[in-house]
C-alpha positions as CSV (number, residue, x, y, z in Angstrom):
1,X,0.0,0.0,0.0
2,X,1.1,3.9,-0.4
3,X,1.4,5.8,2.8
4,X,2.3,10.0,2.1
5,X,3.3,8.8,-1.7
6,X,6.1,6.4,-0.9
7,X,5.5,2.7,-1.6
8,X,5.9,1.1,2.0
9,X,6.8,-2.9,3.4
10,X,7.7,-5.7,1.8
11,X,6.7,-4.5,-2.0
12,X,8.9,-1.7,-1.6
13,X,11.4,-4.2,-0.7
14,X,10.9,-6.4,-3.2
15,X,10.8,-3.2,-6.0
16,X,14.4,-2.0,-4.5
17,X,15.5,-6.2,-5.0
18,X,14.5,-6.1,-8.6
19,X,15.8,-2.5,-9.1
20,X,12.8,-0.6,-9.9
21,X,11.4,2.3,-8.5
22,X,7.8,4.0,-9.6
23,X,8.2,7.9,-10.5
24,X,4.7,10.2,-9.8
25,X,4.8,13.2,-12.4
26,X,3.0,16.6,-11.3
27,X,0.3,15.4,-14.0
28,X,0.0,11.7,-11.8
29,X,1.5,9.5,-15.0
30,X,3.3,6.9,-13.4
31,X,6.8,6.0,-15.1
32,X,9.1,3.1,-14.1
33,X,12.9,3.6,-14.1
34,X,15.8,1.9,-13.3
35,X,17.2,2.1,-10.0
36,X,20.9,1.0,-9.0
37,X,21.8,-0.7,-5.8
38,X,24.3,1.1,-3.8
39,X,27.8,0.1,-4.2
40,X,31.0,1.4,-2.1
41,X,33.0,1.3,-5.4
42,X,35.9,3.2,-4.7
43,X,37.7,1.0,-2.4
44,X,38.5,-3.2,-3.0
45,X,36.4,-6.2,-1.9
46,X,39.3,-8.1,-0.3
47,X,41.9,-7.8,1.5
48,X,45.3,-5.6,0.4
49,X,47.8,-6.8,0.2
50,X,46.8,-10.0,-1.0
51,X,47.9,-12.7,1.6
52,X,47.1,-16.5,0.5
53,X,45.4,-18.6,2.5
54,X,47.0,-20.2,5.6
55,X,48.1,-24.0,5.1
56,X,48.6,-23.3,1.2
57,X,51.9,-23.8,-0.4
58,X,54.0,-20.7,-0.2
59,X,56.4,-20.6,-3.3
60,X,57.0,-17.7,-5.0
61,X,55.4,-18.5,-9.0
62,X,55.8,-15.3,-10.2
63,X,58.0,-16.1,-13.3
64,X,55.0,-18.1,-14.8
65,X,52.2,-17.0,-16.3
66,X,49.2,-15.9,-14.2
67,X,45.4,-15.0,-15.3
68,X,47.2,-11.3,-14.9
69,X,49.9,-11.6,-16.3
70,X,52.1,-13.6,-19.1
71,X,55.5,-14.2,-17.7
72,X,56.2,-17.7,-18.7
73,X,59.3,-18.9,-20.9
74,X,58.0,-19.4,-24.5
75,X,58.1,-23.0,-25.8
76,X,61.0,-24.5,-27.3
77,X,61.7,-24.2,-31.1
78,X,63.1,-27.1,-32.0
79,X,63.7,-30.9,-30.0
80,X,67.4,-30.6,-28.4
81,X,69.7,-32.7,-29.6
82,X,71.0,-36.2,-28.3
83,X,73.8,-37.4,-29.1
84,X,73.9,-41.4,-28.7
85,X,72.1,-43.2,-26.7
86,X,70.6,-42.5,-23.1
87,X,71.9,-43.9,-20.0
88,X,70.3,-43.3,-17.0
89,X,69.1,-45.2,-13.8
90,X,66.0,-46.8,-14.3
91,X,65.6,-47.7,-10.9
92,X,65.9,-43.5,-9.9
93,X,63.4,-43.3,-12.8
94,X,60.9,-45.2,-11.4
95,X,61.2,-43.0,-8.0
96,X,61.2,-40.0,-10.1
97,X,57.9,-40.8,-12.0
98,X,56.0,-41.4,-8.7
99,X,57.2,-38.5,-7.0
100,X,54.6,-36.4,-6.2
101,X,56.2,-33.4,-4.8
102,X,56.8,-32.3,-8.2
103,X,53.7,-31.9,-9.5
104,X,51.2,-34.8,-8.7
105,X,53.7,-37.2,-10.2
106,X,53.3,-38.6,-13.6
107,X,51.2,-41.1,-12.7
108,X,48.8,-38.4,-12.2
109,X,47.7,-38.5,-15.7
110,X,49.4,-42.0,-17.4
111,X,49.5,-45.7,-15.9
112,X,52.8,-47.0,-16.2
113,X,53.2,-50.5,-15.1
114,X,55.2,-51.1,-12.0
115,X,56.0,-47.6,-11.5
116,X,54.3,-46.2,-7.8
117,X,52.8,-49.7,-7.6
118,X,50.2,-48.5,-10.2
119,X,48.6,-47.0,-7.0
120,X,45.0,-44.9,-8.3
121,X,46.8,-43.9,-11.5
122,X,44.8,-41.1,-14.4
123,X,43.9,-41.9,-18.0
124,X,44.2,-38.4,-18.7
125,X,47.3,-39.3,-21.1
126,X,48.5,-42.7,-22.7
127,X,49.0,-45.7,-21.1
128,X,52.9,-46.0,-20.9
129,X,53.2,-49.3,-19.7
130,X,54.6,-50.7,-22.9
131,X,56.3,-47.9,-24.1
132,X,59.6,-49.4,-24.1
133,X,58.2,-51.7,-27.4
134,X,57.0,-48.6,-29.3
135,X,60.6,-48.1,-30.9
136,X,60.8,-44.4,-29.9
137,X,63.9,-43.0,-29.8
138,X,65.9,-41.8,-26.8
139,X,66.0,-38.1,-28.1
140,X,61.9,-38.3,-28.4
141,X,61.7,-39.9,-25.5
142,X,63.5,-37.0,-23.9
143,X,62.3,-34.1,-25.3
144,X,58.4,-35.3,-24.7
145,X,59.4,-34.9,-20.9
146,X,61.6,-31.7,-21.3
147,X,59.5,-30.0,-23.2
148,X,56.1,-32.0,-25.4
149,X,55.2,-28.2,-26.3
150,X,58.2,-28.7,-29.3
151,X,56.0,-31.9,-30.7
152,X,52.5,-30.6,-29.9
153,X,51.9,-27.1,-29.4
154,X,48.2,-27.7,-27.8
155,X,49.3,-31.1,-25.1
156,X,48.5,-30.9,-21.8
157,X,52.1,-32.8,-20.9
158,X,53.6,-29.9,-18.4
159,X,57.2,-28.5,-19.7
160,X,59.1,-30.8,-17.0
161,X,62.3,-29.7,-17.7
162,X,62.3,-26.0,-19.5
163,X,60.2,-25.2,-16.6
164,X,62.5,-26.4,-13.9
165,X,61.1,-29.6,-11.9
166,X,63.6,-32.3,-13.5
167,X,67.0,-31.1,-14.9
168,X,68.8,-33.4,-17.6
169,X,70.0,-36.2,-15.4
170,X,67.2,-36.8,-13.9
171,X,65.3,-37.0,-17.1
172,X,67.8,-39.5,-18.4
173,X,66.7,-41.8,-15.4
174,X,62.9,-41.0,-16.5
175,X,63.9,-42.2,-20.0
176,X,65.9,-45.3,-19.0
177,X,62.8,-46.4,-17.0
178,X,60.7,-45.5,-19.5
179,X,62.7,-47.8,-21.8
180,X,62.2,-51.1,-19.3
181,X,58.4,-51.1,-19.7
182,X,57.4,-54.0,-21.6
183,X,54.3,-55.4,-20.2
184,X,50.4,-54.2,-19.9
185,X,50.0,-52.9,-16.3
186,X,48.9,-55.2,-13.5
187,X,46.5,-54.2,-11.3
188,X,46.2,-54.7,-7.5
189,X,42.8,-53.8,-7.4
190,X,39.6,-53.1,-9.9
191,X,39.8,-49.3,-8.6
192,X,43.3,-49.2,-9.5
193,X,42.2,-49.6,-13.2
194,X,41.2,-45.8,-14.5
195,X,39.3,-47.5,-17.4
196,X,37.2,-49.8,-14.8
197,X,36.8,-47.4,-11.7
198,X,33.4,-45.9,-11.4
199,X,32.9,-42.1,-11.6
200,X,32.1,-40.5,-8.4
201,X,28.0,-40.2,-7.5
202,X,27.5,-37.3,-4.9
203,X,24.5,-38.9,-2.7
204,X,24.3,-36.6,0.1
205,X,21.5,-34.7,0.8
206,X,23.5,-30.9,0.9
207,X,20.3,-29.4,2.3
208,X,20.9,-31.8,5.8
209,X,22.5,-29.9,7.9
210,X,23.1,-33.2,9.6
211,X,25.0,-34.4,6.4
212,X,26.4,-31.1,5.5
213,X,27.8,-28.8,7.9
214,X,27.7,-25.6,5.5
215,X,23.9,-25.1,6.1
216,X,25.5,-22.9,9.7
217,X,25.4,-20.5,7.6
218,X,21.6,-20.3,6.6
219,X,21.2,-19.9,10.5
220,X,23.6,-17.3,10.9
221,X,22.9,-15.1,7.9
222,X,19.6,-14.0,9.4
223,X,21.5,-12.8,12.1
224,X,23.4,-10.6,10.4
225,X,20.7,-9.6,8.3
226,X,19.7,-7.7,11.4
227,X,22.7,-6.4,12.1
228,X,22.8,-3.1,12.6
229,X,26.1,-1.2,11.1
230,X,27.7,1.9,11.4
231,X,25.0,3.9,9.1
232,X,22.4,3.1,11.6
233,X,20.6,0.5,9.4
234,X,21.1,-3.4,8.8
235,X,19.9,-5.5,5.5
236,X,16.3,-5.5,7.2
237,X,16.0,-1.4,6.6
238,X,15.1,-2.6,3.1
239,X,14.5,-6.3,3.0
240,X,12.4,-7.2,5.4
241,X,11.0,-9.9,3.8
242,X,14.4,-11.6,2.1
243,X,13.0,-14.8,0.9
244,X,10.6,-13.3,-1.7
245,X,12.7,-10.4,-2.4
246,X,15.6,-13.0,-3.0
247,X,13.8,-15.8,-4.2
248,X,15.8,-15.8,-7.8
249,X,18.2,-13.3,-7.6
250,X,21.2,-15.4,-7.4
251,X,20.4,-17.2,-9.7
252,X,21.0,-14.3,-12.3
253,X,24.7,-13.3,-11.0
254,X,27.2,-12.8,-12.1
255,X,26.4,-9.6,-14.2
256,X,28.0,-6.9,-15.7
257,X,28.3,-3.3,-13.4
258,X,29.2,0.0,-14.9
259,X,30.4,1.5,-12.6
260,X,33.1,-1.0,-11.8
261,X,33.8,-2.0,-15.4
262,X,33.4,-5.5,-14.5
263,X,31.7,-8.4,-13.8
264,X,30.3,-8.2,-9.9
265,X,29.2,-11.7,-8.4
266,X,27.2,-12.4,-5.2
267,X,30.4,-12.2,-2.7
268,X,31.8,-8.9,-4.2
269,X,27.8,-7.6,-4.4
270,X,27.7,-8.5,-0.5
271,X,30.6,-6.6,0.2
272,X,30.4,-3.8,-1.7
273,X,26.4,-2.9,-1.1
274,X,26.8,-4.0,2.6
275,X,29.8,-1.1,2.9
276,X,27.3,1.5,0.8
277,X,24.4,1.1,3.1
278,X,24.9,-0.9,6.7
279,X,28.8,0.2,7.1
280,X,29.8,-3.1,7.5
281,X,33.5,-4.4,6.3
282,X,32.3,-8.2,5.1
283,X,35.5,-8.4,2.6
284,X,35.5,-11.6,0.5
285,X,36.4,-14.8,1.6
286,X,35.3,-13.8,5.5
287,X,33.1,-15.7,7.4
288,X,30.3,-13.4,7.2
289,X,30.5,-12.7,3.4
290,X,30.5,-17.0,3.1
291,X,27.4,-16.9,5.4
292,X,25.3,-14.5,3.3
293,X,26.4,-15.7,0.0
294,X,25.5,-19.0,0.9
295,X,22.0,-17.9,2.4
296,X,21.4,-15.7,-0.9
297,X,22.1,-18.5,-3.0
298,X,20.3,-21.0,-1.0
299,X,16.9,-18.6,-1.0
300,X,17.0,-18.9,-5.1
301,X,17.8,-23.0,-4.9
302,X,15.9,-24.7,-7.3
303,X,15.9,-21.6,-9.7
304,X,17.6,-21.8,-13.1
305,X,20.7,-20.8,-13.5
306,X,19.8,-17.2,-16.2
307,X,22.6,-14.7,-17.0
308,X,22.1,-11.2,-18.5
309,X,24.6,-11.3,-21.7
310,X,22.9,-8.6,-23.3
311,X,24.6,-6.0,-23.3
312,X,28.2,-5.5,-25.5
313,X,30.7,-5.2,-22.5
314,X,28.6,-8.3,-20.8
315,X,29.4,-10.0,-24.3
316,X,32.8,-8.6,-24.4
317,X,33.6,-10.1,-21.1
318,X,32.6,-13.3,-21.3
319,X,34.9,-13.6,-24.2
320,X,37.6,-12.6,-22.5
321,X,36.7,-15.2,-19.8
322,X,36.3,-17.7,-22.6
323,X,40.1,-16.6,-23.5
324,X,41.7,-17.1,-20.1
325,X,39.9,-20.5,-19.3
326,X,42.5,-21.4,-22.2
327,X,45.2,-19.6,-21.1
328,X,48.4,-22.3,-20.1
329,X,48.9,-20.5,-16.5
330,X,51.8,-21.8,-13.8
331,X,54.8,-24.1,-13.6
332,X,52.5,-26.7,-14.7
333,X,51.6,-25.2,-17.7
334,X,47.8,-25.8,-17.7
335,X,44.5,-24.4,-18.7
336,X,41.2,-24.3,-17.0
337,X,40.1,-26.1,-20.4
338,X,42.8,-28.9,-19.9
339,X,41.4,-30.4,-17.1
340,X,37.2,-29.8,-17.8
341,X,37.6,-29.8,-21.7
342,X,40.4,-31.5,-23.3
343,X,40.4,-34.5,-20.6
344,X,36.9,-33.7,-18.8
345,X,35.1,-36.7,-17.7
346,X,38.5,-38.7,-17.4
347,X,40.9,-39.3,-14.1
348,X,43.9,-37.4,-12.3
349,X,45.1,-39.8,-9.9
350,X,41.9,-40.8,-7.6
351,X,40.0,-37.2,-8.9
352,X,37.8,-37.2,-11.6
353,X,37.5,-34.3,-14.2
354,X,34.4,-32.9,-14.8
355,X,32.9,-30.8,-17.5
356,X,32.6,-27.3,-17.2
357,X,28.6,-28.0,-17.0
358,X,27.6,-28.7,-13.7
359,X,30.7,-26.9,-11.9
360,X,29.2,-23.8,-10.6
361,X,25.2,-24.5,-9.6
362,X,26.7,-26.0,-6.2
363,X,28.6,-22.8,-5.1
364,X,29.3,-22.1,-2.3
365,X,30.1,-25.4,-1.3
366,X,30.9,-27.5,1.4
367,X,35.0,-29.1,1.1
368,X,34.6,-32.2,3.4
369,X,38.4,-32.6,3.3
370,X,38.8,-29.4,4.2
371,X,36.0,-28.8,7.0
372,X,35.5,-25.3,5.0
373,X,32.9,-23.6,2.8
374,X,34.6,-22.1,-0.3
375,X,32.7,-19.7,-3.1
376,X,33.7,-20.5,-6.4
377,X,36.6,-17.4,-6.4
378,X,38.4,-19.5,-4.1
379,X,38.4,-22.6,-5.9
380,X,39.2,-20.7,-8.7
381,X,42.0,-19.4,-6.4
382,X,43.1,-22.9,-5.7
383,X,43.2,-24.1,-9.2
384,X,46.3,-21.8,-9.6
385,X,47.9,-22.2,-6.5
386,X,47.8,-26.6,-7.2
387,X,49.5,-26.3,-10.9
388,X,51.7,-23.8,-9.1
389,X,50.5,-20.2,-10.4
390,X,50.4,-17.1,-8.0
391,X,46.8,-16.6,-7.6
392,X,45.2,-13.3,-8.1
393,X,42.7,-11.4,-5.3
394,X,39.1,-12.8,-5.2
395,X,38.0,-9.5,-6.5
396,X,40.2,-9.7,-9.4
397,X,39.1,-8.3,-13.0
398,X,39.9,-11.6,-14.1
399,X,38.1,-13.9,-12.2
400,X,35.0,-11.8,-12.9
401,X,35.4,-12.1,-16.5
402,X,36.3,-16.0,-15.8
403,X,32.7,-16.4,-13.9
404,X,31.0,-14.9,-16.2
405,X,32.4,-17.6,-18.6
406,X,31.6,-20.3,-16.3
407,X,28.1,-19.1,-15.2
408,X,27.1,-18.9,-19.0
409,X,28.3,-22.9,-19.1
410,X,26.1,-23.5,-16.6
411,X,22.6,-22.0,-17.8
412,X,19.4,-24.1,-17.2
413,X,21.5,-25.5,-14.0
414,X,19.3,-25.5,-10.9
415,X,21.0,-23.7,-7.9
416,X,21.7,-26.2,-5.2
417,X,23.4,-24.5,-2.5
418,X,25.2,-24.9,-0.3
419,X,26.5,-27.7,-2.4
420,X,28.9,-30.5,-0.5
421,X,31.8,-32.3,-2.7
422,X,35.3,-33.6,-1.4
């Protein structure tokens, strides 16, 4: 109902959720216009300076490429030359392939017989375990695990050697081993087999809070909701009634904002709207910007998953999203697109490798084997840090334009949040 001209409760709250407002002219002609949430857009969404997370690894990356910048050594030219054959240990070879402080190990990605006891290996790559009958020489042999880039531009193989995990004698030890397999792999068990173990099925019910311990946060984000700040007013001023003024809204983020010239998700949104209105400092990746991310998504569950691509800088960033989910970042030399395209739907070690469909509708999400919620920025985050990139802040350009990407992937998903995965 109007009291004194001004539209009052919950439809005024629900107007200000959509973003409308109703203009009275002198003459009593009602017009609609747009109206933008506030935003505290002069100041960043998460912490400065950046500090990664506590328990993560700590090495410095930063002469590798990240999804800011290009810094990585280009790709070798030509194969180097070998003169003769290889000698090497084979028996340091095998220790080398299994070692998984460099990397994940190459059994990460290729069975290879006896090597690491052919403990959970991946059938992202070939099967190696008769590569010593193939007839290669030693000199491919070698330059496939210096550098692969020199014999396929596009492989996911990492650049072992140009980028500094094995130098040349240890290689030769790789390629000696390499030279003794003869046999088809023996497994110790059917799960041992990448071709016979099952994909995992996620069974849980993620809206238990008995079974998932993320749904704390659907309790506590009504708490803040009335939490008063340092303006005087809390998220109630103007939501009163948050599950029908929220009942979708999620499920249309990320979207393109103008006057950030980027692409704002929830977390940022939280932050930045809660600073504009309430006063309060929920930066990303706190406990109280998890909790109402999680709650906002979690009021549009069930809701399809719709993006607003509209517009030319919308379309403009998901390209550029499109372009760094390609871009080889880190030591590693990978792409989001190496894992969940090239390989998607195959196994890295014990994990399997989904497609890029289905790997957003479930954030935030529960990480049972981390006793943590993480939003999709940090996942994103972690993706880096494990093929050894520097990450960049959650509030990065880039990651905006990456989400974008991956939302737009995921259209006609239902939200399920919070979600619960390993």
């Amino acid at each position: 109902m109007f009291r004194g001209g001004i539209l009052a409760g919950s439809a005024a709250a629900a107007l200000v959720a959509a973003g409308l407002f109703v203009i009275a002219g002198e003459n009593g002609a009602r017009a609609q216009a747009k109206k933008e949430s506030p935003l505290e857009t002069k100041e960043d969404a998460s912490a400065r300076p950046w500090k990664r997370y506590t328990g993560w690894p700590t090495r410095d990356y930063s002469k590798y490429n990240t999804l800011g910048n290009l810094a990585s050594p280009p790709a070798p030219k030509e194969p180097r030359k070998i003169s003769g054959p290889i000698t090497g240990d084979p028996k340091k070879g095998a220790e080398m392939v299994a070692d998984r402080n460099r990397g994940g190990s190459c059994l990460a990605c290729h069975v290879m017989g006896p090597a690491g006891g052919a403990n959970l290996p991946g059938d992202v790559a070939p099967d190696l375990s008769e590569i010593g009958n193939a007839g290669r020489e030693d000199e491919w042999l070698f330059n496939y695990i210096y550098d692969a880039r020199v014999y396929n531009p596009d492989t996911v193989m990492p650049p072992w050697g140009s980028h500094g995990f094995f130098d040349d004698p240890k290689i030769n030890d790789m390629v000696a081993f390499l030279k003794t397999l003869k046999s088809p792999a023996v497994f110790k068990t059917e799960l041992d087999d990448p071709t016979k173990r099952p994909p995992p099925v996620e069974k849980r019910d993620n809206l238990d809070p008995i079974e998932n311990p993320a749904m704390w946060a659907v309790d506590k984000a009504p708490e803040l909701w009335k939490q008063t700040g340092s303006t005087g007013s809390s998220c109630n001023t103007c939501h009163s009634d948050p599950k029908t003024s929220f009942q979708t809204w999620a499920a249309s983020m990320p979207k393109w904002e103008p006057r950030l010239n980027k692409a704002l998700n929830v977390e940022e949104f939280v932050t930045r709207h809660a600073k504009a209105t309430t006063g309060a400092s929920w930066f990303m990746e706190t406990d109280e910007n998890r909790a109402m991310s999680v709650y906002l998504h979690f009021l549009a569950n069930g809701t399809p998953i719709k993006i607003d691509t509209s517009s030319p800088e919308a379309k403009a960033a998901i390209e550029r999203g499109k372009e760094l989910s390609a871009r080889k970042v880190g030591q590693l030399n990978m792409a989001c697109t190496d894992c969940h395209g090239k390989v998607a739907n195959h196994w890295i070690r014990g994990q399997w490798l989904g497609e890029p469909k289905g790997q957003y509708d479930h954030f935030p999400t529960w990480r049972t084997s981390l006793l943590a919620i993480w939003d999709i920025r940090q996942r994103f985050q972690w993706c880096q840090v494990n093929i050894r990139a520097d990450e960049l802040p959650p509030d990065a350009k880039e990651y905006g334009d990456l989400e974008f990407y991956l939302a737009t992937q995921n259209e006609g998903q239902k939200l399920s949040v919070p979600g619960i995965r390993h």
